[in-house]
C-alpha positions as CSV (number, residue, x, y, z in Angstrom):
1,X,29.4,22.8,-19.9
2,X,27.0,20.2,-20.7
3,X,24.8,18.7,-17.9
4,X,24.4,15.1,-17.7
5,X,20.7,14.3,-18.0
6,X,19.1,10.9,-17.4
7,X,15.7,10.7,-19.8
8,X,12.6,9.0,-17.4
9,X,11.5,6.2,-19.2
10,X,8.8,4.2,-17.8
11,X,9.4,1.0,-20.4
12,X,13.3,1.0,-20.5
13,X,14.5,0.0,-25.1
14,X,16.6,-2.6,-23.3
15,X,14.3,-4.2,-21.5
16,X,10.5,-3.7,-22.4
17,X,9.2,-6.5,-19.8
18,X,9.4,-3.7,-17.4
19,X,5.9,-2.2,-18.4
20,X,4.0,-5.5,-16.9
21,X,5.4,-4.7,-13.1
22,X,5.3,-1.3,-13.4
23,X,1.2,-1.8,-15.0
24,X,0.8,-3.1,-11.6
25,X,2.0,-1.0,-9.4
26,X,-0.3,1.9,-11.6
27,X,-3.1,-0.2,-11.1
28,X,-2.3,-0.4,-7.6
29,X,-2.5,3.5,-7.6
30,X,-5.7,3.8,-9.2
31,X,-6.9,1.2,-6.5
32,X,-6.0,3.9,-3.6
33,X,-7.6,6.4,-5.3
34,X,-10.7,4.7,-6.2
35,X,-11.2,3.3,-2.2
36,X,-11.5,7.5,-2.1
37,X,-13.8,7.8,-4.4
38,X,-15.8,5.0,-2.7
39,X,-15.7,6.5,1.0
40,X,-17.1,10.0,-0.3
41,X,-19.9,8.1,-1.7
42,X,-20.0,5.7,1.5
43,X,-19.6,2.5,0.2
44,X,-16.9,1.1,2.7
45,X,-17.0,-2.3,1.8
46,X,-15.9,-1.4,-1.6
47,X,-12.9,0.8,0.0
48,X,-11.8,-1.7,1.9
49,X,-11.7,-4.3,-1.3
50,X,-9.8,-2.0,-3.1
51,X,-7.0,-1.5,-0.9
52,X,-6.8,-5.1,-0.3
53,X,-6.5,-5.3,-3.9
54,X,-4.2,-2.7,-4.1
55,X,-2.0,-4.7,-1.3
56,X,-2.2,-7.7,-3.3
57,X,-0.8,-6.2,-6.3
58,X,2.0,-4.7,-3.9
59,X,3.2,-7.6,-3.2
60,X,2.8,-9.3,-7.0
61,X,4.9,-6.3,-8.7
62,X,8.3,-7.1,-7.3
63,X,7.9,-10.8,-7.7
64,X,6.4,-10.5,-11.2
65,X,9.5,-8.2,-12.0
66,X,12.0,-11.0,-10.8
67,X,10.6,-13.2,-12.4
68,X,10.6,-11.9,-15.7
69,X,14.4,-10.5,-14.6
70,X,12.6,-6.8,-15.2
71,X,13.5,-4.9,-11.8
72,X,14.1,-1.3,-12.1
73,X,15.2,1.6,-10.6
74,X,11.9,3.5,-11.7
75,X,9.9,0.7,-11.0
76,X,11.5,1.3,-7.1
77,X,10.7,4.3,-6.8
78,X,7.2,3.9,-8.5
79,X,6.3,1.4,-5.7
80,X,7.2,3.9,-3.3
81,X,5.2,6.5,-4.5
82,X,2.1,3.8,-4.9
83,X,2.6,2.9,-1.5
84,X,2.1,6.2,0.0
85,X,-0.7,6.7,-2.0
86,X,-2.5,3.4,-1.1
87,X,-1.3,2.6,2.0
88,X,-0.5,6.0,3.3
89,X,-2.9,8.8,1.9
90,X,-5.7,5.9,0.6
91,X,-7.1,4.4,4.2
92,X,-6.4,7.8,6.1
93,X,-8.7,9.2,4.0
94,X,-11.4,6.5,4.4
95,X,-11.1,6.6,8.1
96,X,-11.8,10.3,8.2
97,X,-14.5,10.1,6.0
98,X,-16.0,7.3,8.4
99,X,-15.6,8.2,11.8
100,X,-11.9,10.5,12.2
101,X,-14.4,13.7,11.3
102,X,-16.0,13.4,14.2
103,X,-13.5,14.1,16.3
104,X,-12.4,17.7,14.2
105,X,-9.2,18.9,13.9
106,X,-8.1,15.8,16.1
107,X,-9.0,13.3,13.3
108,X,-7.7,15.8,10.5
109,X,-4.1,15.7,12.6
110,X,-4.4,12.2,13.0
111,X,-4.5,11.5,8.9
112,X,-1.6,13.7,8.5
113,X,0.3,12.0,11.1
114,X,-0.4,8.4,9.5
115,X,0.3,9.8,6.1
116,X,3.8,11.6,7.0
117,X,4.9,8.6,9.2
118,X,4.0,6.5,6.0
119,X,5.9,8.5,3.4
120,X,9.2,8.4,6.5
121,X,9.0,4.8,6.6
122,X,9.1,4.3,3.3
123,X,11.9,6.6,2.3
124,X,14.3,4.8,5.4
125,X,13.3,2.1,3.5
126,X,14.5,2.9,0.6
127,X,18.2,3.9,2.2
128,X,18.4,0.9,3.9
129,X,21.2,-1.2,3.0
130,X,21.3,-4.8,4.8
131,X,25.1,-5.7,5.6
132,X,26.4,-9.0,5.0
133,X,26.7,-9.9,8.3
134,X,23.3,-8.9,9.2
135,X,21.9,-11.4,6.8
136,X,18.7,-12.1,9.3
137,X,17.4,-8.7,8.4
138,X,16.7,-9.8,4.8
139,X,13.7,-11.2,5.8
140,X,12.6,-8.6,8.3
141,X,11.5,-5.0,7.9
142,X,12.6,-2.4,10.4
143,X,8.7,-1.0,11.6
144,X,5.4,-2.6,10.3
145,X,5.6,-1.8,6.4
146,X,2.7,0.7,5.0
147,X,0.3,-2.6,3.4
148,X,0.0,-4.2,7.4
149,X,-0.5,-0.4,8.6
150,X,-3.2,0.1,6.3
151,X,-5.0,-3.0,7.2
152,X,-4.5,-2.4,10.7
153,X,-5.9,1.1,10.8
154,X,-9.1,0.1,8.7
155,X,-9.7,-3.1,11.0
156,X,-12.3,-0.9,13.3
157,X,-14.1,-0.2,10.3
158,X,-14.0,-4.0,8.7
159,X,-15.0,-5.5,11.8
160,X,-17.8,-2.5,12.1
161,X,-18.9,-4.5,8.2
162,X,-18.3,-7.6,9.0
163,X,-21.1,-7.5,12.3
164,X,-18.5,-8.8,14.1
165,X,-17.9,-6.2,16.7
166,X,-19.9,-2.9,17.0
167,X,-17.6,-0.3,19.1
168,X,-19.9,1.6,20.8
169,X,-17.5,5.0,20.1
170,X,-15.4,4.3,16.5
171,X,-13.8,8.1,16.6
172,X,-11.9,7.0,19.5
173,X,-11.0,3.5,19.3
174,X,-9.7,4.6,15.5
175,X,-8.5,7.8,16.9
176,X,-5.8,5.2,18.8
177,X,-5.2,3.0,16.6
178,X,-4.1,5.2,13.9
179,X,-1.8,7.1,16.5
180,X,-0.3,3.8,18.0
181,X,0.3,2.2,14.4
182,X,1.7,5.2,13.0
183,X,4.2,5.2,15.9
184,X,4.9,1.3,14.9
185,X,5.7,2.6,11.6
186,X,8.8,4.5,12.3
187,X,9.7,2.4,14.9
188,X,12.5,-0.2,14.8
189,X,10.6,-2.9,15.8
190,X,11.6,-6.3,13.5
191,X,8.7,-7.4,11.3
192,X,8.5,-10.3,9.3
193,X,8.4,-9.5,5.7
194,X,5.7,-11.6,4.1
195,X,7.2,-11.0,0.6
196,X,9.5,-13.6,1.2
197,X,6.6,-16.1,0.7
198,X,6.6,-17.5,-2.1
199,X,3.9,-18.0,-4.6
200,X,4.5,-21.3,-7.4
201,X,4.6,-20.0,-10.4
202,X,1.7,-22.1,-12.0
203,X,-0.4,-20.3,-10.2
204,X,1.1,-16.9,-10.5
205,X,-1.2,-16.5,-13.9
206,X,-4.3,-17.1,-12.4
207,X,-3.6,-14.7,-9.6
208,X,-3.3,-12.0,-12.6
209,X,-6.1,-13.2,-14.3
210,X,-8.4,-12.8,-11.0
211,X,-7.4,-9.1,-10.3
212,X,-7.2,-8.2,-14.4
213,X,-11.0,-9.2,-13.7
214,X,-11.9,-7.6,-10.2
215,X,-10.0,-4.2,-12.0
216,X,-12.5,-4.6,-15.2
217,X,-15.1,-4.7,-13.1
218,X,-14.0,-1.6,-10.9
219,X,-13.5,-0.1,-13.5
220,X,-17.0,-1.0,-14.7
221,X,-18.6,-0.1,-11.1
222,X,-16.9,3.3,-11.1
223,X,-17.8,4.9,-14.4
């Protein structure tokens, strides 16, 4: 009996517009794993830029995809993966390499809690299906999606850059903050989804110009 096999292609024949989005979310990818690469060599600042980044081009993806009508099913699931990986695995890792260590085995537990609540959230995401008469929910995520939680568990250290407030103990205070936002993330707790802003067109190509030049010059930085 012959199995029915479905071939991976990552620019579909019928529609070939699909490798801009999907570029994207890569890039995003390489973003995560360069804010690694940065932590083990200690430069936080540029960490913390290139998950920003990395969140910026999480939220372009999708809307470049609809706007060029070239959503797919593998571009989906390619976010999903790229989100773990940036906003899940990514910042962890940066916190640990900051402060988290210094707590032992605690702040090793503590990254793996973040990252498995991360890679949870997003897979109820993914099965979520909004009903029609629960229309409100549209523009609402159940928990605080992986981007917010990644910015939120790297504020101690971007305030710690920015001079603005120096914690007399980081370990702990991050040591908290990554326990109580992971929590958020598998909770049900309504969260406005920011993706529903939208962003005019016009100015869509200069947002893409801007981060085809910051990742040049990553690029550039890194090697």
């Amino acid at each position: 009996m012959l199995e029915n096999k479905k071939e991976f292609k990552l620019i579909s024949k019928k529609n070939p517009r699909s490798l801009l989005p999907n570029t994207l979310t890569i890039f995003g990818v390489c973003l995560g794993l360069s804010s690694i690469k940065f932590a083990l060599d200690t430069n936080y600042t540029m960490s913390v830029i290139a998950i920003v980044f990395a969140a910026i081009l999480d939220t372009l993806d999708g809307r470049v995809a609809r706007l060029i009508k070239a959503t797919s099913k593998v571009g989906k699931e390619l976010d999903s993966l790229t989100d773990v990986i940036s906003f899940g695995v990514a910042p962890s890792f940066v916190m640990y390499f900051w402060t988290l260590n210094e707590v032992g085995k605690i702040g090793w537990m503590l990254v793996l809690i973040y990252t498995v609540c991360c890679a949870l959230r997003l897979a109820r995401f993914n099965l979520t299906v909004v009903e029609e008469t629960e229309t409100w929910k549209i523009n609402f995520f159940e928990g605080i999606p992986s981007p917010a939680a990644a910015g939120l568990i790297l504020l101690p250290l971007i305030l710690n850059l920015s001079d603005l407030v120096q914690f007399e103990n980081t370990a702990i205070i991050s040591s908290i903050v990554i326990l109580m936002v992971s929590i958020l993330m598998v909770s049900k707790i309504p969260t406005y989804s920011l993706k529903r802003i939208l962003i005019p067109r016009h100015l869509t190509i200069f947002l893409l110009l801007g981060i085809g030049i910051y990742l040049s010059l990553l690029i550039f930085y890194i090697f």
